[in-house]
C-alpha positions as CSV (number, residue, x, y, z in Angstrom):
1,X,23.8,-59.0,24.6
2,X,21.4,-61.2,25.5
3,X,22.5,-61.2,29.7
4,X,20.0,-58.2,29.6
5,X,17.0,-60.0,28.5
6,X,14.8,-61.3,31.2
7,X,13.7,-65.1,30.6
8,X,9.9,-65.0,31.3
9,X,9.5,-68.8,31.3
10,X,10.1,-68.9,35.0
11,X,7.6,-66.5,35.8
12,X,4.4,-67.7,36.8
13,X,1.5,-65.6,35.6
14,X,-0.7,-63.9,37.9
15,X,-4.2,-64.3,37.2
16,X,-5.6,-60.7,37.3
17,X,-8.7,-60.3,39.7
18,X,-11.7,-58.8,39.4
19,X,-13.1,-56.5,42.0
20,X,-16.5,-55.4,41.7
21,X,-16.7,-51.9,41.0
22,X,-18.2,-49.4,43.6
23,X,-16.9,-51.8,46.2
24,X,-14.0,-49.6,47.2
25,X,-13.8,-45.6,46.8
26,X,-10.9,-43.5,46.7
27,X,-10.9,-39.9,48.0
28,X,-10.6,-37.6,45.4
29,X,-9.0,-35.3,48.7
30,X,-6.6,-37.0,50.6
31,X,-6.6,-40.2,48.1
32,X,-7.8,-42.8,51.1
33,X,-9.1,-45.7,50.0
34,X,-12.7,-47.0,51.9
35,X,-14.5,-49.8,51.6
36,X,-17.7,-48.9,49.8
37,X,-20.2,-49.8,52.9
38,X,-18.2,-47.7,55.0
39,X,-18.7,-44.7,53.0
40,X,-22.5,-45.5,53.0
41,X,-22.5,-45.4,56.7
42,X,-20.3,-42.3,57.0
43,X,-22.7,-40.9,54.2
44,X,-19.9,-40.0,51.8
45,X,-17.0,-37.9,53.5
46,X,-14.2,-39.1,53.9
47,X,-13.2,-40.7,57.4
48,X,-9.7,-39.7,56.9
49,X,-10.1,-35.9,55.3
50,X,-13.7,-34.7,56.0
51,X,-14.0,-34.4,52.0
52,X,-17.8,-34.7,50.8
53,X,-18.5,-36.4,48.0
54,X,-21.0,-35.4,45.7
55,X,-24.3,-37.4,46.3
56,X,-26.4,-38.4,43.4
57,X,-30.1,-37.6,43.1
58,X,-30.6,-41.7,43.2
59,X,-29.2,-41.3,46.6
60,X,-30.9,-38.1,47.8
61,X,-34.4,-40.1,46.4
62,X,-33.6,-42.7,49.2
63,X,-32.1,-40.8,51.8
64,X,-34.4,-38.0,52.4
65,X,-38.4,-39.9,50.9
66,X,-40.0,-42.7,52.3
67,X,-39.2,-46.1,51.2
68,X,-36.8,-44.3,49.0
69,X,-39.5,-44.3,46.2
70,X,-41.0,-41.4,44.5
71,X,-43.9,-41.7,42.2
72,X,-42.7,-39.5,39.3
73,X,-44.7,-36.8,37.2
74,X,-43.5,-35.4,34.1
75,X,-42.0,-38.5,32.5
76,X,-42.8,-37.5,28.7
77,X,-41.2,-34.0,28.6
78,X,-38.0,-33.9,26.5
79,X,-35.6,-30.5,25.3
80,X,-36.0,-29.6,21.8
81,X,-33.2,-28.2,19.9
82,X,-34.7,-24.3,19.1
83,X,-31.5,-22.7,18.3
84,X,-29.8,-25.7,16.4
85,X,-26.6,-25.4,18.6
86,X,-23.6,-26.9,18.0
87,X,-19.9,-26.8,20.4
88,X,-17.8,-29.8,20.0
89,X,-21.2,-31.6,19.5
90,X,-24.5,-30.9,18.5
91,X,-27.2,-30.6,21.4
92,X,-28.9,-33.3,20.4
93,X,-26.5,-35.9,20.4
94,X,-26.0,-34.3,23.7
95,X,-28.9,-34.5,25.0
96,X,-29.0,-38.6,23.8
97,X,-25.2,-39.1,25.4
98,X,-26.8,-38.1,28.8
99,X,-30.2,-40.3,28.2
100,X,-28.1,-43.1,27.6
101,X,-25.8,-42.0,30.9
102,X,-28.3,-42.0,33.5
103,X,-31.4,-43.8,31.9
104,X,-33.6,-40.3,32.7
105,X,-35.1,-38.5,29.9
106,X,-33.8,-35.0,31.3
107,X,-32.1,-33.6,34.1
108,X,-34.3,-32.8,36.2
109,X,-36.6,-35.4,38.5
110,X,-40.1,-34.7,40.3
111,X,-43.2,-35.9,42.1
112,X,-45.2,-37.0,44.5
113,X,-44.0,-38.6,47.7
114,X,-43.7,-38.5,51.4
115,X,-41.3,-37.9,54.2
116,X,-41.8,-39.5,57.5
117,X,-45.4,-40.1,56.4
118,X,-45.8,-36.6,55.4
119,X,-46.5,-36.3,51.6
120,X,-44.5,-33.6,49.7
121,X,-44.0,-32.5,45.8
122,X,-40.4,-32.8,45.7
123,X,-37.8,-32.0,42.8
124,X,-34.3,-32.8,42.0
125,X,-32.1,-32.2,39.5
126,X,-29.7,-34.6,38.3
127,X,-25.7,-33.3,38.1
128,X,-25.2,-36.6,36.0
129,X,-27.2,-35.0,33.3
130,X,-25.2,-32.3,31.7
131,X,-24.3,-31.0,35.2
132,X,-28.1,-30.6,36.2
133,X,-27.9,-27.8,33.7
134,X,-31.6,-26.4,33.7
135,X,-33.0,-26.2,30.1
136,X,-36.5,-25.2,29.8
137,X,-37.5,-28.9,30.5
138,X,-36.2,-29.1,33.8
139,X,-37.5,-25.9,34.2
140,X,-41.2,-26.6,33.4
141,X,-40.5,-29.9,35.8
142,X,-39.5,-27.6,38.8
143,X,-42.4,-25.6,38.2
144,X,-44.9,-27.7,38.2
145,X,-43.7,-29.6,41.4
146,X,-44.5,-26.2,43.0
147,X,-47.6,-25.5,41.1
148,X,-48.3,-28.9,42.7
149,X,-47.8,-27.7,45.8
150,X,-49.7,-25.0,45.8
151,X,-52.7,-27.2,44.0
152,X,-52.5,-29.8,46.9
153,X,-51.2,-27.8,49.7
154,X,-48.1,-29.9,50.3
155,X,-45.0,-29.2,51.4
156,X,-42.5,-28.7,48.8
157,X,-38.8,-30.0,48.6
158,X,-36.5,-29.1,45.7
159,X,-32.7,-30.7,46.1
160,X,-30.4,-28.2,43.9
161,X,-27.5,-29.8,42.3
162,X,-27.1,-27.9,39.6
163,X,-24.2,-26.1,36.8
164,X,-26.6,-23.3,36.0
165,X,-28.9,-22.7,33.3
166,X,-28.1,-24.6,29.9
167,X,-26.3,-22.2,27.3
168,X,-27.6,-24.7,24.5
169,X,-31.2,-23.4,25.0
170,X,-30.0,-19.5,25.5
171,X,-33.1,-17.1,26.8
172,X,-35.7,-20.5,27.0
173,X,-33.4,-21.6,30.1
174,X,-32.3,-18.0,31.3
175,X,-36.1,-17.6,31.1
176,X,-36.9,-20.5,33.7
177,X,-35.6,-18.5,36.8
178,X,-38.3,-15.8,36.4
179,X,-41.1,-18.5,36.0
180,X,-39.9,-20.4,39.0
181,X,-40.1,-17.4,41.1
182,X,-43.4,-16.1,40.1
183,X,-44.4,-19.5,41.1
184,X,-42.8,-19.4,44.4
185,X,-44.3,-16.3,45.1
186,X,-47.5,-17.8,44.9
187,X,-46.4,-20.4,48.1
188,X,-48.8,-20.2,51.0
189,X,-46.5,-18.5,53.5
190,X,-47.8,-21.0,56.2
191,X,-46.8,-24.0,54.7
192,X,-43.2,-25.9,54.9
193,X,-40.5,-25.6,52.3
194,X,-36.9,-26.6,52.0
195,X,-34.6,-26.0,49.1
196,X,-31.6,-27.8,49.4
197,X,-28.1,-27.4,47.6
């Protein structure tokens, strides 16, 4: 029966085009699709539904600090592995997948830098990084941004973006709440704080 067959020799071939990616965004709401600038401007939610998009710690680093820089402390810290865990993978390969993700050796970012000329010890942690999960490393990073700010009597920002404490490192992450409020307890009461989420 071959009346059912298409003949494809007449068809021209469309060349396929490619479209840089992040130029447009679709809502994950209301499914609008916005031109990638526009979003930038509107600082991403949606112009059509209100929806807010989750915004990366990248972006929080240059919205909120001068210059959008930070100089960063803690660089060398990486999570160990104390209770050999394994789900569907083992936390080590884990921990590389999300290195090789987002460039950052763990999920949590701090350091020194300033805010309409103000300087600040500012943390964030990063939801790229298995869902800014706080091990004992991003722990430790936290509370030394606040130890900092205690030690140099800045103000202290900490962005929270974060799934809760990481299951892979059981009581060392549970553990890290406790040691960041005994820290924050020690803040001058005078000074200017902001914890963001």
């Amino acid at each position: 029966m071959a009346w059912f067959r298409k003949d494809k020799s007449g068809l021209a071939q469309q060349e396929k085009k490619n479209i840089p990616e992040g130029l447009w965004t679709k809502c994950k709401s209301c499914g609008e699709v916005v031109y990638g600038k526009k979003m930038e401007e509107l600082l991403w939610v949606c112009p059509n539904c209100d929806y807010h998009f989750r915004i990366t710690s990248q972006r929080y680093i240059e919205l909120l600090l001068d210059n959008g820089t930070l100089e960063e402390y803690d660089l060398t810290l990486t999570s160990q592995d104390p209770l050999k865990f394994k789900d569907s993978k083992k936390y080590p390969d884990r921990i590389k997948a999300a290195q090789l993700k987002t460039g950052k050796k763990e999920g949590g970012i701090s350091g020194i830098s300033s805010i309409n000329e103000i300087k600040v010890s500012f943390a964030i942690m990063n939801f790229e990084y298995i869902g800014g999960s706080m091990g004992s490393v991003v722990g430790e990073k936290i509370a030394r941004a606040i130890e900092r700010a205690i030690d140099m009597e800045l103000p202290l920002i900490i962005v929270s973006c974060s799934g809760g404490a990481r299951m892979q490192e059981g009581i060392l992450s549970l553990m890290q709440m406790a040691k960041h409020r005994h820290c924050l307890q020690s803040l001058p009461k005078r000074k200017f704080h902001i914890f963001l989420s």
